[in-house]
Residue frames as a rotation matrix with the C-alpha (Angstrom) as fourth column:
UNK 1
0.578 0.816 0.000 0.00
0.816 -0.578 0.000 0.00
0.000 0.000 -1.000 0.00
UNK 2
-0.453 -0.882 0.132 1.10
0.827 -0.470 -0.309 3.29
0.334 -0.031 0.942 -0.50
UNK 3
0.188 0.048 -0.981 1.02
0.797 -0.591 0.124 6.35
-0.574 -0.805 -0.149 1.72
UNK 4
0.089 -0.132 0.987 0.48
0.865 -0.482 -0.143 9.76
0.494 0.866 0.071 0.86
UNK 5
-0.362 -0.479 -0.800 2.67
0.586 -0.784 0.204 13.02
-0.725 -0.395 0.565 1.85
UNK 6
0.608 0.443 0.659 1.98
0.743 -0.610 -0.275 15.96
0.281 0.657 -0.700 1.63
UNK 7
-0.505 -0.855 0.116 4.81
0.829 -0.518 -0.209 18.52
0.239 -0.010 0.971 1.04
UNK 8
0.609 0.691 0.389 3.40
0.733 -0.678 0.057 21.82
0.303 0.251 -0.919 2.51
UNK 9
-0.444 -0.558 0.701 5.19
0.383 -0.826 -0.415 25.06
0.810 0.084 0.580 1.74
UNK 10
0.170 0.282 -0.944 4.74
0.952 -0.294 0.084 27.49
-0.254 -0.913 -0.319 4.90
UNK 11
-0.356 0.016 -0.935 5.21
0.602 -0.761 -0.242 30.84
-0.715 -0.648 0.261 3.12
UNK 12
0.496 0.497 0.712 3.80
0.827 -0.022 -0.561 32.79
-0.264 0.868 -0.422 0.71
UNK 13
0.238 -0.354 -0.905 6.28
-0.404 -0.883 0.239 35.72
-0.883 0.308 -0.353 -0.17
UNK 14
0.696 -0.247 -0.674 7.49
-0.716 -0.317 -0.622 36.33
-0.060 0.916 -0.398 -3.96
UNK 15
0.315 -0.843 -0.437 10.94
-0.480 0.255 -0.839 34.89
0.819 0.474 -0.324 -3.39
UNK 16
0.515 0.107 0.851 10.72
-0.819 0.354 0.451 32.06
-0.253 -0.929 0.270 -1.13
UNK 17
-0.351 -0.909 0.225 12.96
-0.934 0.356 -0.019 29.58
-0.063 -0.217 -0.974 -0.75
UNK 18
-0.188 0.423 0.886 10.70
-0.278 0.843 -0.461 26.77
-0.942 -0.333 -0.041 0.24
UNK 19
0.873 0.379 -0.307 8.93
-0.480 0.555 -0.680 25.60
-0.087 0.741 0.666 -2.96
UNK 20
0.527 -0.680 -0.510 12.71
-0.796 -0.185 -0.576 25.01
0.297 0.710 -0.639 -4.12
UNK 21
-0.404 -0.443 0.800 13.29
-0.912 0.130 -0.389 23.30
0.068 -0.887 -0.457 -0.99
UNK 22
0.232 0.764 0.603 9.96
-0.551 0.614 -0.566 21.27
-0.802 -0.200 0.563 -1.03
UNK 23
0.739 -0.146 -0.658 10.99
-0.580 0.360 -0.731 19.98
0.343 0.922 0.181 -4.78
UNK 24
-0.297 -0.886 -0.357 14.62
-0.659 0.461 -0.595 19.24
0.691 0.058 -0.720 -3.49
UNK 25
-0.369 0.112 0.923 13.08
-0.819 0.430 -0.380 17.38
-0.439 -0.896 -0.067 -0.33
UNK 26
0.700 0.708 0.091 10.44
-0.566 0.628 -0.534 15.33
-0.436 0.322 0.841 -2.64
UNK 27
0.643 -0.384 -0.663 13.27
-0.683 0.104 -0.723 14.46
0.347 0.917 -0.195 -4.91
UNK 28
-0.489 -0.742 0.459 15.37
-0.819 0.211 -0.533 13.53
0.298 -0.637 -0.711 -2.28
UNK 29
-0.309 0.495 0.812 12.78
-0.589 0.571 -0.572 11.24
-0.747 -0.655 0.115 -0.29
UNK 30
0.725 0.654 -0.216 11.43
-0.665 0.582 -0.469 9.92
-0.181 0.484 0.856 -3.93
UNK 31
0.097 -0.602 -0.792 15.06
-0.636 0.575 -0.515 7.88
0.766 0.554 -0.327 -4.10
UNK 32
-0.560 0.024 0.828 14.32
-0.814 0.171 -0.555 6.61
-0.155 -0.985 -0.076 -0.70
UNK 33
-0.469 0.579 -0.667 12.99
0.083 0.781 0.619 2.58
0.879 0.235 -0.414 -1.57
UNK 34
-0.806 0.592 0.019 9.53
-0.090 -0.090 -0.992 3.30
-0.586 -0.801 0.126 1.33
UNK 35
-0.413 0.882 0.227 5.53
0.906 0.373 0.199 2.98
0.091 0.288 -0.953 0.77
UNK 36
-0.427 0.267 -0.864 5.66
0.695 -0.514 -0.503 6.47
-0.579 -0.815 0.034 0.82
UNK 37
-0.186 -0.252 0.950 4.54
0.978 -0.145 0.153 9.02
0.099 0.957 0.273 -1.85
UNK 38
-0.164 0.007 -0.986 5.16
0.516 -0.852 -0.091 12.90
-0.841 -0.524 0.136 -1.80
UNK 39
0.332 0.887 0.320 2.94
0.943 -0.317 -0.100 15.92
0.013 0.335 -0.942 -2.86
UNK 40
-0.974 -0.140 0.179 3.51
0.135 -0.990 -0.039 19.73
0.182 -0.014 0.983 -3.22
UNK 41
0.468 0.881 -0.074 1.10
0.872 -0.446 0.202 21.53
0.145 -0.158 -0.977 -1.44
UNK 42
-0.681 -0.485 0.548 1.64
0.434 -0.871 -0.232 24.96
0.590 0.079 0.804 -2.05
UNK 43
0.167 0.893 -0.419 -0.61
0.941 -0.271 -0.203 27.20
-0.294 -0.360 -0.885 0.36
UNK 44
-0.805 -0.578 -0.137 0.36
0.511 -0.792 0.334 30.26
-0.302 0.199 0.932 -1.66
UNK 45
-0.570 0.688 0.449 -3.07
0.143 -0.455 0.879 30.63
0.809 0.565 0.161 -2.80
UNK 46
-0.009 0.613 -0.790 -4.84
0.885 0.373 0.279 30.01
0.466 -0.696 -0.546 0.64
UNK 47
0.092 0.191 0.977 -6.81
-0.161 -0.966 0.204 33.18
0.983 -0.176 -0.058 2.13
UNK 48
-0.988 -0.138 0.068 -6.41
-0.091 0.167 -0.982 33.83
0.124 -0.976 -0.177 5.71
UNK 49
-0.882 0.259 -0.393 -8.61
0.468 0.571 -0.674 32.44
0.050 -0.779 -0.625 7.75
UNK 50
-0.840 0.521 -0.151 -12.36
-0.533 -0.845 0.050 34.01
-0.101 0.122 0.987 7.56
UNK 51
-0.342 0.645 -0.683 -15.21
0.499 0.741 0.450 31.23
0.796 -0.187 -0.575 8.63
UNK 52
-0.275 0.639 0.718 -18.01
-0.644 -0.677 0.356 32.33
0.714 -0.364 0.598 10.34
UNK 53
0.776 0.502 -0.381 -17.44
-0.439 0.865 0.245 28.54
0.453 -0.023 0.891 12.32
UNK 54
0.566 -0.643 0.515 -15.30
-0.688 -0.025 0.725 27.23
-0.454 -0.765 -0.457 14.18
UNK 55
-0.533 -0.747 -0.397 -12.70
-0.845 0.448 0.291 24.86
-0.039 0.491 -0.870 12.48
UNK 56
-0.850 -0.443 0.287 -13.73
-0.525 0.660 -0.538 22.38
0.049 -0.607 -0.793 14.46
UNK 57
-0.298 0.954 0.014 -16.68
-0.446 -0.127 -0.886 22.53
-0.844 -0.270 0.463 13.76
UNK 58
-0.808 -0.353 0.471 -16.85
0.289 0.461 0.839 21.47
-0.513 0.814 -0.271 10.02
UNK 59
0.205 0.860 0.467 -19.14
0.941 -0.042 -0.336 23.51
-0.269 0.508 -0.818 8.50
UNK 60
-0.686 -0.728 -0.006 -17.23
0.506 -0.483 0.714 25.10
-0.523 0.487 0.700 6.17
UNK 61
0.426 0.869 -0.251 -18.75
0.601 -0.480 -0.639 27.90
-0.676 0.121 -0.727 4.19
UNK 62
0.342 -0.755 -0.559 -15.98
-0.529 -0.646 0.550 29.21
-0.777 0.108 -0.620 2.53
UNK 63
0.935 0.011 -0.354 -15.15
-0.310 0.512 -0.801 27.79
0.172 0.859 0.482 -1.00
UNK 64
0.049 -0.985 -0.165 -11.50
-0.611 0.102 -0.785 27.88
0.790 0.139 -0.597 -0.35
UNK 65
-0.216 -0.190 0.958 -11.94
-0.936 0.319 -0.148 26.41
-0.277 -0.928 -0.247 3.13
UNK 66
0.624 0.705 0.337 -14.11
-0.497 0.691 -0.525 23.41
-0.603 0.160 0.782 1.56
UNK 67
0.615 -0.674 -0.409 -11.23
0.216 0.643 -0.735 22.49
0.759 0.364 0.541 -1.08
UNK 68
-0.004 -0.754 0.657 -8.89
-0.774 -0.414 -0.480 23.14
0.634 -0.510 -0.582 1.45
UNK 69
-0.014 0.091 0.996 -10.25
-0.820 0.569 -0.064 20.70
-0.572 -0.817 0.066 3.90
UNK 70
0.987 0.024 -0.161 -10.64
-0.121 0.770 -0.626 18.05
0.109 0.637 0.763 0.48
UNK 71
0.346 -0.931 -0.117 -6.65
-0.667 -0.157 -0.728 18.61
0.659 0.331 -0.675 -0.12
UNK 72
-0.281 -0.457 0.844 -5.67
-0.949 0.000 -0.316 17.79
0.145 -0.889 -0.433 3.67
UNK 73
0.513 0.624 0.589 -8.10
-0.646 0.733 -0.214 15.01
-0.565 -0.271 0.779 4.11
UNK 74
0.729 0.135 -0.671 -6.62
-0.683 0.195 -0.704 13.39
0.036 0.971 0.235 1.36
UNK 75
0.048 -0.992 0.115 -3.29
-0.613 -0.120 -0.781 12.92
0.789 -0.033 -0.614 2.93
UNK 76
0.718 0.126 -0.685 -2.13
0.515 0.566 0.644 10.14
0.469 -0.815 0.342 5.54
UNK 77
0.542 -0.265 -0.798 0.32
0.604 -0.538 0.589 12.73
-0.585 -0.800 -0.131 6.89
UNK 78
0.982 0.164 0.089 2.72
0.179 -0.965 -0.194 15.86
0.054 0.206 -0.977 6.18
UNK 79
-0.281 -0.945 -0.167 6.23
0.954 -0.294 0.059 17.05
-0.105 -0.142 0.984 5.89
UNK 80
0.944 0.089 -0.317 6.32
0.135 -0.983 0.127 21.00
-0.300 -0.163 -0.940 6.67
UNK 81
0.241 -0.907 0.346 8.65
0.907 0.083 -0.413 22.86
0.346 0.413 0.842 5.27
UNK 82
0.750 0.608 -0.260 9.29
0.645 -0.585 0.492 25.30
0.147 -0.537 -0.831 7.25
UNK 83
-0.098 -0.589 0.802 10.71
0.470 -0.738 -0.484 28.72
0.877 0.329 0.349 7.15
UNK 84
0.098 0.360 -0.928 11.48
0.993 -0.090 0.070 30.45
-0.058 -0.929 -0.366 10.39
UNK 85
0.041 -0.093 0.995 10.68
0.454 -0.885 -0.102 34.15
0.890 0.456 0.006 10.84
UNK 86
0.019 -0.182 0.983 12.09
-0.647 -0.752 -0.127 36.09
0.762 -0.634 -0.132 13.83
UNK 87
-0.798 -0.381 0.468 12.36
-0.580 0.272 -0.768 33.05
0.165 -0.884 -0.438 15.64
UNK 88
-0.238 0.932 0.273 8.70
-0.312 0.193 -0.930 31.88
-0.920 -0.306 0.245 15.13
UNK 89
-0.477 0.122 0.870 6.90
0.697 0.655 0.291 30.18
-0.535 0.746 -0.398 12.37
UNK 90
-0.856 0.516 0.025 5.46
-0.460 -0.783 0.418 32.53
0.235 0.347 0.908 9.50
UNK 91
-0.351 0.936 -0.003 1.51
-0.757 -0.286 -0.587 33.63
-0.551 -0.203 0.810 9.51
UNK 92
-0.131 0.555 -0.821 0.84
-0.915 0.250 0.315 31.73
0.380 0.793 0.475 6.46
UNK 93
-0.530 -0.234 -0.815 1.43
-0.344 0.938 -0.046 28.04
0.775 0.256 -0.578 7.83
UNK 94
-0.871 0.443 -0.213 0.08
0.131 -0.208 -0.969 28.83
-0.474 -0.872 0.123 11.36
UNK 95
-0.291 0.928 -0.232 -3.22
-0.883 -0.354 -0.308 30.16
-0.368 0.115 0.923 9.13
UNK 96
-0.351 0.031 -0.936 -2.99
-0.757 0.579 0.303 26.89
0.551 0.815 -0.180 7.26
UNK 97
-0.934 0.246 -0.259 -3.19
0.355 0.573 -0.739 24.73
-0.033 -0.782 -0.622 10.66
UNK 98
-0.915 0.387 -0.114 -5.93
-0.019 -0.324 -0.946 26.72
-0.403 -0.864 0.304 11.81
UNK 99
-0.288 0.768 -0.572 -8.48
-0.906 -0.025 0.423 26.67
0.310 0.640 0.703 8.61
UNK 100
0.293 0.572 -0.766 -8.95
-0.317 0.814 0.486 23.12
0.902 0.101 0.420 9.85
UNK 101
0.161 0.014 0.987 -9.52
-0.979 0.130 0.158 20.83
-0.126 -0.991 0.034 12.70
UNK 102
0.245 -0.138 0.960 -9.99
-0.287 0.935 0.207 17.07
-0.926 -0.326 0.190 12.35
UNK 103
0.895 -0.388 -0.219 -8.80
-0.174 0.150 -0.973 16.90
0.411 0.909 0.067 8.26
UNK 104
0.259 -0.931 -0.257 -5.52
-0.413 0.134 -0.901 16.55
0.873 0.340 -0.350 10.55
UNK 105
0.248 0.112 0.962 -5.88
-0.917 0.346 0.196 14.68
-0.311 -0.932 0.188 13.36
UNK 106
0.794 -0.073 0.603 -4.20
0.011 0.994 0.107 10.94
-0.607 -0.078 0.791 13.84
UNK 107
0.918 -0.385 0.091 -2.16
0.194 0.237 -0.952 11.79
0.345 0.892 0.292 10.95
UNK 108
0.163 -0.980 -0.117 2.17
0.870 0.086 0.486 11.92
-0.466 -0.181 0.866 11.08
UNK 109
0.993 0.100 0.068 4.29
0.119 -0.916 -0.382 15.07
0.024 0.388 -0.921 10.55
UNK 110
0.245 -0.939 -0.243 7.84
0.889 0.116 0.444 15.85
-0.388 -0.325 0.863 10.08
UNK 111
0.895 0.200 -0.400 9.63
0.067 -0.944 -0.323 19.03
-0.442 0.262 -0.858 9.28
UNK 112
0.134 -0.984 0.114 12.07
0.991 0.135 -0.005 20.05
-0.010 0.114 0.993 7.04
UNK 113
0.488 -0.015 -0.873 13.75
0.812 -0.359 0.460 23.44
-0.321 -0.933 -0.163 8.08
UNK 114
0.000 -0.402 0.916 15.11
0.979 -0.186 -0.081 25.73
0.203 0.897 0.393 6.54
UNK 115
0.971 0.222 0.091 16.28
0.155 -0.869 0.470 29.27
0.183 -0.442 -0.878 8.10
UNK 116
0.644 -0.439 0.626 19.22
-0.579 -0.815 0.026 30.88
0.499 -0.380 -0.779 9.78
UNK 117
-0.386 -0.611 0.691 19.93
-0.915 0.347 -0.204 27.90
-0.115 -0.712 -0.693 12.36
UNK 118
-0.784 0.179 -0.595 17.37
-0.207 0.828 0.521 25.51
0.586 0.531 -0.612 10.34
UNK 119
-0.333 0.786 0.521 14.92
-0.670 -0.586 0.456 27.53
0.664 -0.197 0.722 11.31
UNK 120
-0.348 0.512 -0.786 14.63
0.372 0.845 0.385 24.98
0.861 -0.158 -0.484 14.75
UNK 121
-0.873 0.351 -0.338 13.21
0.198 -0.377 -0.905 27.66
-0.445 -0.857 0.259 16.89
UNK 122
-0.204 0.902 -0.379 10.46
-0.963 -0.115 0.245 27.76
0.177 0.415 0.892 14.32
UNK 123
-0.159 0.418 -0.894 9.67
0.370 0.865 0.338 23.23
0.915 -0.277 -0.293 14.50
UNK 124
-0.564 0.046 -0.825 9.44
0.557 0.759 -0.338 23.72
0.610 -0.650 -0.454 18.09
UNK 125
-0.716 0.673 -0.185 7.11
-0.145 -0.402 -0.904 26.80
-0.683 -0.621 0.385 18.21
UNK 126
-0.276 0.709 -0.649 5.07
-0.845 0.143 0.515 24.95
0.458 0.691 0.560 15.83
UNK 127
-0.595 0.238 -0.768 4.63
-0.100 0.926 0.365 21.57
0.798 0.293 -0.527 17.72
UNK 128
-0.882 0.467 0.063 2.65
-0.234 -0.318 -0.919 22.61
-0.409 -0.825 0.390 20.58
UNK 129
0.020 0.859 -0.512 0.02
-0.916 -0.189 -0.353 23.10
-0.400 0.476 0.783 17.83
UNK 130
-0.195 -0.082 -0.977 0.43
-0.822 0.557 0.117 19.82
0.535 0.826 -0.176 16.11
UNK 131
-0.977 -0.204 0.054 0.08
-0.138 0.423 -0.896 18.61
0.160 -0.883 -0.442 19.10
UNK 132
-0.490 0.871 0.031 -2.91
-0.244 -0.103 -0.964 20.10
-0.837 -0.480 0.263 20.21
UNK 133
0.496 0.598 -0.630 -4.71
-0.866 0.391 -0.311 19.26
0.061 0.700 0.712 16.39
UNK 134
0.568 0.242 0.786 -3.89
-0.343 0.938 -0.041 15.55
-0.748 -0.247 0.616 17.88
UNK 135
0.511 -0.721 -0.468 -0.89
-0.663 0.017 -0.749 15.22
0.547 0.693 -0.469 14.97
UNK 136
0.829 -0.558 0.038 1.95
0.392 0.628 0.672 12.86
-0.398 -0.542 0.740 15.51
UNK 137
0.748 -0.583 -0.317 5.41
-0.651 -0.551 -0.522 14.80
0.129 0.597 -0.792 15.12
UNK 138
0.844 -0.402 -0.354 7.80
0.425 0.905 -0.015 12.68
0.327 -0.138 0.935 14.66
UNK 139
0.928 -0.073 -0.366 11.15
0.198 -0.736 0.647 13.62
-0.316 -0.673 -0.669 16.08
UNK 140
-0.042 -0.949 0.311 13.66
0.800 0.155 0.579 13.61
-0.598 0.273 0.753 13.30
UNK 141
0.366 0.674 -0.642 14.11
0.413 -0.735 -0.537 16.45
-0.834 -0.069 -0.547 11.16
UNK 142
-0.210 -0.665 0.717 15.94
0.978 -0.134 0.163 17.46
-0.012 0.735 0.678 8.04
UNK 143
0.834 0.231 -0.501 16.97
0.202 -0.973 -0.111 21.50
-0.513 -0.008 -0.858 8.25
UNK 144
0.083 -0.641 0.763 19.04
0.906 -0.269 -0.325 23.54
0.414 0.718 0.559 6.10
UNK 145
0.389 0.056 -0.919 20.85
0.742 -0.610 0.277 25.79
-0.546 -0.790 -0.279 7.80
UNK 146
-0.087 -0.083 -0.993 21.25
0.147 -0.987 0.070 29.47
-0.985 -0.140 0.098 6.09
UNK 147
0.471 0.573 0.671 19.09
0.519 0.435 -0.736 29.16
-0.713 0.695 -0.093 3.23
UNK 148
0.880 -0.034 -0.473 20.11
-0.407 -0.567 -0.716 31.91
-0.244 0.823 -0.513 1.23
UNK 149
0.150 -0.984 0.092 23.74
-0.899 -0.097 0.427 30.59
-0.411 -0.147 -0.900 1.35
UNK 150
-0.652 -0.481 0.585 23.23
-0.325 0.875 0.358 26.83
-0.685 0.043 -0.728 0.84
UNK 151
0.509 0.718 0.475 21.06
0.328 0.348 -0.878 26.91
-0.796 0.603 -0.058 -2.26
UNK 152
-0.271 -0.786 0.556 22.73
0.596 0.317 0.738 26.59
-0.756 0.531 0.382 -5.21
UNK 153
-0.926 0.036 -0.376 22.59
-0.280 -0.734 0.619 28.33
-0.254 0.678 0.689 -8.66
UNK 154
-0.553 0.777 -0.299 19.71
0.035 0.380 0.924 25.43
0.832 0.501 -0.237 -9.73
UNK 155
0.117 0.592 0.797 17.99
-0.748 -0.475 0.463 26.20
0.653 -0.651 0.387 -6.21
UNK 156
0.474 -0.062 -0.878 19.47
0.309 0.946 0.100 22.94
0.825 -0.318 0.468 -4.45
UNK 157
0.849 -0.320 0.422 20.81
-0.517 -0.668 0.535 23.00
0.111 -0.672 -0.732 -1.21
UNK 158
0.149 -0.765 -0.627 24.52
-0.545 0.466 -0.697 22.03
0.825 0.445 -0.348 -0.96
UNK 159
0.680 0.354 -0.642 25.22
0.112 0.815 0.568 19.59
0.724 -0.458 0.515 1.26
UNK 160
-0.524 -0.784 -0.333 27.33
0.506 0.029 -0.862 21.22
0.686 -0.620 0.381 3.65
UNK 161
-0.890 0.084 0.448 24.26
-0.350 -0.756 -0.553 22.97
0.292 -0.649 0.702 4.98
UNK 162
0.194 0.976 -0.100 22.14
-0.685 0.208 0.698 20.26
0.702 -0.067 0.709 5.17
UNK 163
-0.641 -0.193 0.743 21.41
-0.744 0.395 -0.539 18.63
-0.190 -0.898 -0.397 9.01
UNK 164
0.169 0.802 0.573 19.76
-0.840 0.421 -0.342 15.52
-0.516 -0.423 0.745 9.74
UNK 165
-0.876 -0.474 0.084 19.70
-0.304 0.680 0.667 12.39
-0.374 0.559 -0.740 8.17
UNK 166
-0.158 0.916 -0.368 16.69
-0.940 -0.254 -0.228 12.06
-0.302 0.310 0.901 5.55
UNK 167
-0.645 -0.028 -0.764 16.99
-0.085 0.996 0.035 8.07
0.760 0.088 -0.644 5.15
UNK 168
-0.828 0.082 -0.555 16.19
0.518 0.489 -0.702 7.58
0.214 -0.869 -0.447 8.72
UNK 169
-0.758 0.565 -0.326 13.50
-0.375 -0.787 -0.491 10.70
-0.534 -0.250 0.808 8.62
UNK 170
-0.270 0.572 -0.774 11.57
-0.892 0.155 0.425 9.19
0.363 0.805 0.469 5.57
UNK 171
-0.530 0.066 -0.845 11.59
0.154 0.988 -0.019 5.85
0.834 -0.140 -0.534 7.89
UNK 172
-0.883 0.403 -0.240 10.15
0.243 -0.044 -0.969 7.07
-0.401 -0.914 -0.059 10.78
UNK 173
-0.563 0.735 -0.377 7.60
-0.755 -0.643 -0.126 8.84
-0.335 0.214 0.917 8.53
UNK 174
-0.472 -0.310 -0.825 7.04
-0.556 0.831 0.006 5.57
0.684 0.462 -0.565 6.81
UNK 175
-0.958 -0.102 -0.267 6.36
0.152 0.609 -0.779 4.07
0.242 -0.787 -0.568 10.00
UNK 176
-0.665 0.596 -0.451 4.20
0.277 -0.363 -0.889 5.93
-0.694 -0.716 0.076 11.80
UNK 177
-0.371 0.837 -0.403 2.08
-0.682 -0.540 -0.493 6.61
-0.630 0.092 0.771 8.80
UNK 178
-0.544 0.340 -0.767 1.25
-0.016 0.910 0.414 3.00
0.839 0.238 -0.490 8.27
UNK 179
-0.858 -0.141 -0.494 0.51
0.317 0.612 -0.724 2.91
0.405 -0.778 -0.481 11.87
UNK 180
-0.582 0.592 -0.557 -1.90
-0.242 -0.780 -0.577 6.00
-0.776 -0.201 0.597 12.42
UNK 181
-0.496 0.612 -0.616 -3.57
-0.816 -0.084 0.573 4.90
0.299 0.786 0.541 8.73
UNK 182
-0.227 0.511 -0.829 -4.52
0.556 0.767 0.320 1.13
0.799 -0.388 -0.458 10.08
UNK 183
-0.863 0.312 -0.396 -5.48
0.348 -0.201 -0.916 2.81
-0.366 -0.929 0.065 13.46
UNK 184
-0.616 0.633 -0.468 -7.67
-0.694 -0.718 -0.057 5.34
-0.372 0.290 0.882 11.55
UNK 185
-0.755 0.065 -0.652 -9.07
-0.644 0.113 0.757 2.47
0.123 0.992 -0.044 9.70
């Protein structure tokens, strides 16, 4: 059986790093021999947040919220890419969590970083929330540490600025989203 990731980008400026990032990550993880298969989700189009409903509710009303909550649902779990501003995760990914409640619940998450220090003061004021929307983060991570610097001319990142070990990340993900999909089932 195969498993489906979703790659979600976490900012939406002009000249962001991430997409580039999210490509090199997919690429990376698609030479990885797992039951896994990875997705670009861009949330560059996604409006902030503007439901007259709680999340949690599900009773979406909002066109964008309604394919939004199709997209997510779709997925047995997530790789963030994540960009870290001032220390803190940007608005856009934080608005992305929040458009939904249970479209992400049970499901696996990992992050791949990507910032100043590999942006890991941004994973770890994000997992509180991932928590609390009942996620599983796993605890390996793959971060690239001073983005502008360690992306090449073709937008790759060179491998002297890349932490973690994405074999063992793509296995844990692997794992745990076999496990959480038979649970769910």
């Amino acid at each position: 059986m195969a498993y489906r990731i979703g790659v979600l980008t976490s900012t939406t400026r002009r000249e962001r790093a991430g997409e580039k990032i999210a490509k090199w990550f997919i690429e990376q993880a698609n030479k990885i021999e797992s039951e896994l298969t990875f997705e670009l989700v861009d949330i560059i189009d996604l409006p902030l947040l503007d439901e007259a409903n709680l999340p949690s509710q599900r009773k979406y009303e909002d066109e964008s919220s309604k394919n939004w909550s199709k997209v997510v649902s779709g997925f047995d779990g997530f790789v963030i890419v994540l960009a870290e501003y001032n220390h803190t995760p940007p608005a856009p990914i934080k608005n992305a969590l929040d458009t939904l409640f249970h479209e992400w619940s049970r499901k696996v998450v990992g992050f791949v970083g990507y910032g100043s220090y590999g942006a890991e003061s941004s994973i770890m004021g994000l997992r509180p929330l991932i928590s609390y929307l009942n996620m599983m983060p796993i605890r390996e991570s793959v971060r690239i540490t001073k983005a502008h610097e360690a992306l090449d001319q073709n937008g790759q990142p060179k491998t002297d600025y890349v932490l973690g070990d994405i074999n063992k990340f793509v296995g844990e993900l692997g794992w745990w989203a076999k496990a959480l999909t038979d649970a769910r089932s």
